[in-house]
Steps between C-alpha positions, in 0.01 A plus 500: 500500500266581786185631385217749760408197769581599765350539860580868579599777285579875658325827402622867505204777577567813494246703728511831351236704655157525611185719463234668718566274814332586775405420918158477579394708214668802528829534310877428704661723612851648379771390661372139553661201496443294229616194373371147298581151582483212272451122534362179349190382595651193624777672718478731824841636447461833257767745374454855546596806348651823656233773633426771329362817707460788238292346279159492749185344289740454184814370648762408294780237539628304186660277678551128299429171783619171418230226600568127511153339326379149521370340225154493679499817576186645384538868634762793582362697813585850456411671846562911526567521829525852790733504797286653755787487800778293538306168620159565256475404137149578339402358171392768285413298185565152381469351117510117413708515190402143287844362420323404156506876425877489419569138432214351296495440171774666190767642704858559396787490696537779782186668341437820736145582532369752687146490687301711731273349756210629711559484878260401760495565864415230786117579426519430122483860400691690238768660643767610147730359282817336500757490199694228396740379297548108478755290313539122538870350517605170448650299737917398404565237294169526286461589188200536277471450100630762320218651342417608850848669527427648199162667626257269374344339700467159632200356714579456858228278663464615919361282762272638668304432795159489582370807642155657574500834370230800514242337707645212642511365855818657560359863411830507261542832298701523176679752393420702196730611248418828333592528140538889405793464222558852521512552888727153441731656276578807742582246746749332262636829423564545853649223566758492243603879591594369880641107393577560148486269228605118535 
Protein backbone atom coordinates (compact mmCIF):
# COMPACT_ATOMS: atom_id res chain seq x y z
CA UNK A 1 0.00 0.00 0.00
CA UNK A 2 1.34 3.41 -0.95
CA UNK A 3 1.00 5.80 1.71
CA UNK A 4 1.01 10.33 1.10
CA UNK A 5 4.95 10.60 -0.19
CA UNK A 6 4.86 11.79 -2.87
CA UNK A 7 6.52 14.72 -4.88
CA UNK A 8 3.45 16.50 -6.35
CA UNK A 9 -0.09 16.31 -5.51
CA UNK A 10 -2.90 18.50 -7.61
CA UNK A 11 -5.36 21.04 -6.11
CA UNK A 12 -8.88 22.18 -7.25
CA UNK A 13 -9.76 26.12 -6.36
CA UNK A 14 -12.66 27.31 -7.02
CA UNK A 15 -12.49 31.25 -7.51
CA UNK A 16 -15.89 32.26 -6.72
CA UNK A 17 -15.98 35.93 -6.57
CA UNK A 18 -14.44 38.99 -5.43
CA UNK A 19 -15.21 42.22 -3.46
CA UNK A 20 -14.74 46.01 -3.77
CA UNK A 21 -11.87 45.78 -6.44
CA UNK A 22 -10.87 48.70 -7.69
CA UNK A 23 -8.19 50.87 -10.37
CA UNK A 24 -6.38 53.52 -8.93
CA UNK A 25 -8.84 54.06 -6.22
CA UNK A 26 -11.90 54.64 -7.75
CA UNK A 27 -14.19 51.62 -8.25
CA UNK A 28 -14.22 49.53 -12.05
CA UNK A 29 -16.27 50.12 -14.14
CA UNK A 30 -19.33 47.88 -15.42
CA UNK A 31 -18.80 46.13 -18.22
CA UNK A 32 -15.09 45.33 -17.51
CA UNK A 33 -13.22 42.57 -18.15
CA UNK A 34 -12.35 40.61 -15.45
CA UNK A 35 -10.73 37.55 -14.83
CA UNK A 36 -8.07 35.62 -12.10
CA UNK A 37 -5.14 33.55 -12.89
CA UNK A 38 -3.56 31.06 -10.69
CA UNK A 39 -0.08 29.53 -10.29
CA UNK A 40 2.54 28.07 -7.95
CA UNK A 41 5.08 30.05 -6.73
CA UNK A 42 7.56 27.90 -8.31
CA UNK A 43 5.92 27.89 -11.88
CA UNK A 44 5.35 30.80 -14.55
CA UNK A 45 2.70 28.89 -16.31
CA UNK A 46 -0.89 29.83 -14.47
CA UNK A 47 -4.46 28.69 -15.32
CA UNK A 48 -7.07 31.14 -15.76
CA UNK A 49 -10.60 31.41 -15.43
CA UNK A 50 -13.26 32.81 -17.89
CA UNK A 51 -14.00 36.78 -17.62
CA UNK A 52 -16.65 37.96 -16.09
CA UNK A 53 -17.97 41.60 -17.22
CA UNK A 54 -21.26 42.22 -15.18
CA UNK A 55 -20.04 41.83 -12.03
CA UNK A 56 -17.69 45.34 -11.96
CA UNK A 57 -16.01 45.74 -8.24
CA UNK A 58 -17.79 42.34 -7.13
CA UNK A 59 -17.32 40.12 -10.05
CA UNK A 60 -18.35 36.82 -9.89
CA UNK A 61 -17.07 33.61 -11.61
CA UNK A 62 -17.16 30.20 -9.69
CA UNK A 63 -15.21 28.70 -11.84
CA UNK A 64 -13.07 25.40 -10.19
CA UNK A 65 -8.94 25.44 -11.68
CA UNK A 66 -6.97 22.45 -11.42
CA UNK A 67 -3.25 23.34 -10.32
CA UNK A 68 -0.35 20.90 -10.44
CA UNK A 69 1.65 21.67 -6.82
CA UNK A 70 5.13 20.72 -5.92
CA UNK A 71 5.87 19.51 -2.79
CA UNK A 72 7.96 22.73 -2.14
CA UNK A 73 5.61 24.80 -3.05
CA UNK A 74 5.14 27.26 -0.39
CA UNK A 75 2.45 29.58 -2.05
CA UNK A 76 -0.69 29.70 -4.56
CA UNK A 77 -0.57 33.18 -6.41
CA UNK A 78 -4.00 34.27 -6.92
CA UNK A 79 -3.73 37.42 -9.30
CA UNK A 80 -7.30 39.32 -10.29
CA UNK A 81 -6.43 40.49 -13.33
CA UNK A 82 -8.34 43.55 -16.13
CA UNK A 83 -8.10 43.31 -19.89
CA UNK A 84 -7.56 46.82 -20.78
CA UNK A 85 -7.37 46.12 -24.89
CA UNK A 86 -6.55 43.22 -26.64
CA UNK A 87 -2.56 43.36 -26.11
CA UNK A 88 -2.76 44.98 -22.19
CA UNK A 89 -3.29 42.96 -19.06
CA UNK A 90 -3.23 45.10 -15.75
CA UNK A 91 -2.96 43.49 -12.41
CA UNK A 92 -5.63 44.70 -10.32
CA UNK A 93 -4.85 42.77 -7.09
CA UNK A 94 -2.66 39.89 -6.20
CA UNK A 95 -2.80 37.53 -2.82
CA UNK A 96 0.03 34.99 -1.81
CA UNK A 97 -2.11 32.17 -0.61
CA UNK A 98 0.41 29.95 2.03
CA UNK A 99 -0.06 26.42 0.74
CA UNK A 100 0.07 25.55 4.63
CA UNK A 101 -3.39 27.19 4.82
CA UNK A 102 -5.06 24.10 3.21
CA UNK A 103 -2.56 21.35 3.70
CA UNK A 104 -1.02 21.62 7.18
CA UNK A 105 -1.80 19.81 9.88
CA UNK A 106 -5.45 17.33 10.54
CA UNK A 107 -6.86 17.16 7.18
CA UNK A 108 -9.12 14.48 5.81
CA UNK A 109 -9.37 13.31 2.54
CA UNK A 110 -10.74 15.86 -0.21
CA UNK A 111 -11.57 18.24 2.77
CA UNK A 112 -13.07 21.51 0.96
CA UNK A 113 -12.28 24.60 2.75
CA UNK A 114 -13.15 27.74 1.80
CA UNK A 115 -10.99 31.04 2.44
CA UNK A 116 -11.08 34.64 1.59
CA UNK A 117 -7.94 36.62 1.06
CA UNK A 118 -7.08 40.33 1.00
CA UNK A 119 -5.69 41.58 -2.34
CA UNK A 120 -2.92 43.94 -2.87
CA UNK A 121 -2.02 46.01 -5.79
CA UNK A 122 1.69 46.48 -7.29
CA UNK A 123 2.20 49.25 -4.49
CA UNK A 124 1.23 47.00 -1.53
CA UNK A 125 -2.11 48.59 -0.99
CA UNK A 126 -5.46 47.06 -0.24
CA UNK A 127 -7.26 46.69 -3.14
CA UNK A 128 -10.59 43.78 -2.05
CA UNK A 129 -11.14 40.39 -1.55
CA UNK A 130 -10.98 37.27 -3.29
CA UNK A 131 -13.06 34.02 -2.43
CA UNK A 132 -11.94 30.70 -2.50
CA UNK A 133 -12.64 27.42 -2.20
CA UNK A 134 -9.64 24.87 -1.92
CA UNK A 135 -9.59 21.08 -1.75
CA UNK A 136 -6.42 18.94 -1.91
CA UNK A 137 -6.51 15.61 -4.12
CA UNK A 138 -4.36 12.86 -4.01
CA UNK A 139 -2.32 11.81 -6.59
CA UNK A 140 -3.44 7.88 -8.22
CA UNK A 141 -2.30 5.05 -6.71
CA UNK A 142 -2.09 6.53 -3.06
CA UNK A 143 -3.91 5.84 -0.44
CA UNK A 144 -3.94 7.12 3.10
CA UNK A 145 -4.98 5.19 6.50
CA UNK A 146 -8.38 4.86 6.90
CA UNK A 147 -9.18 6.92 9.68
CA UNK A 148 -8.39 9.71 7.30
CA UNK A 149 -11.03 8.30 4.83
CA UNK A 150 -13.18 8.22 7.51
CA UNK A 151 -12.78 12.08 8.37
CA UNK A 152 -10.42 11.95 11.06
CA UNK A 153 -7.69 13.11 10.56
CA UNK A 154 -4.19 12.12 10.04
CA UNK A 155 -1.00 14.45 10.28
CA UNK A 156 0.47 15.31 7.01
CA UNK A 157 4.01 16.78 7.57
CA UNK A 158 4.83 19.59 4.34
CA UNK A 159 8.21 20.61 3.31
CA UNK A 160 8.59 23.74 3.20
CA UNK A 161 11.06 26.12 2.10
CA UNK A 162 12.78 28.83 3.51
CA UNK A 163 11.27 32.06 2.85
CA UNK A 164 11.57 35.68 4.18
CA UNK A 165 8.26 36.88 4.87
CA UNK A 166 6.84 40.46 6.08
CA UNK A 167 10.00 42.35 6.15
CA UNK A 168 12.41 40.44 4.43
CA UNK A 169 14.90 41.29 1.68
CA UNK A 170 12.60 40.17 -0.85
CA UNK A 171 9.76 42.70 0.34
CA UNK A 172 7.50 39.32 0.25
CA UNK A 173 3.77 39.87 1.28
CA UNK A 174 1.54 37.08 2.62
CA UNK A 175 -1.68 36.68 2.15
CA UNK A 176 -4.26 36.92 4.85
CA UNK A 177 -7.05 34.74 5.36
CA UNK A 178 -10.14 36.31 6.85
CA UNK A 179 -12.14 34.15 9.13
CA UNK A 180 -15.91 35.54 9.28
CA UNK A 181 -17.82 31.99 9.76
CA UNK A 182 -20.90 33.58 8.90
CA UNK A 183 -19.86 35.57 5.70
CA UNK A 184 -18.06 31.83 5.14
CA UNK A 185 -21.13 30.01 5.39
CA UNK A 186 -23.04 32.24 2.69
CA UNK A 187 -20.26 31.43 0.50
CA UNK A 188 -20.74 27.67 1.06
CA UNK A 189 -24.32 28.13 0.53
CA UNK A 190 -23.56 29.56 -2.70
CA UNK A 191 -21.55 27.32 -3.84
CA UNK A 192 -23.47 24.28 -3.34
CA UNK A 193 -26.68 26.02 -5.05
CA UNK A 194 -24.46 26.41 -8.50
CA UNK A 195 -22.12 22.80 -8.11
CA UNK A 196 -24.31 20.95 -5.84
CA UNK A 197 -23.38 18.54 -3.36
CA UNK A 198 -20.46 15.91 -3.88
Amino acid sequence: MAYAEFSSRTIEITVISGENLQVRGKPIKSKSDLFVTVRSDLQNDSVRTKIDRDGAGFPRWNEKLVVDLSMHAAFVIVEVCLRVSSRKIKIVGTARVPVADFTAGYLPESHLQFLSYRLRDKRGDRNGVVNLSVRVKMAAGVELPSLQKQGIGVQVTVPMPETKIHGGSRGVVTGIPIWNFSYRSILFSSYINIHGKD
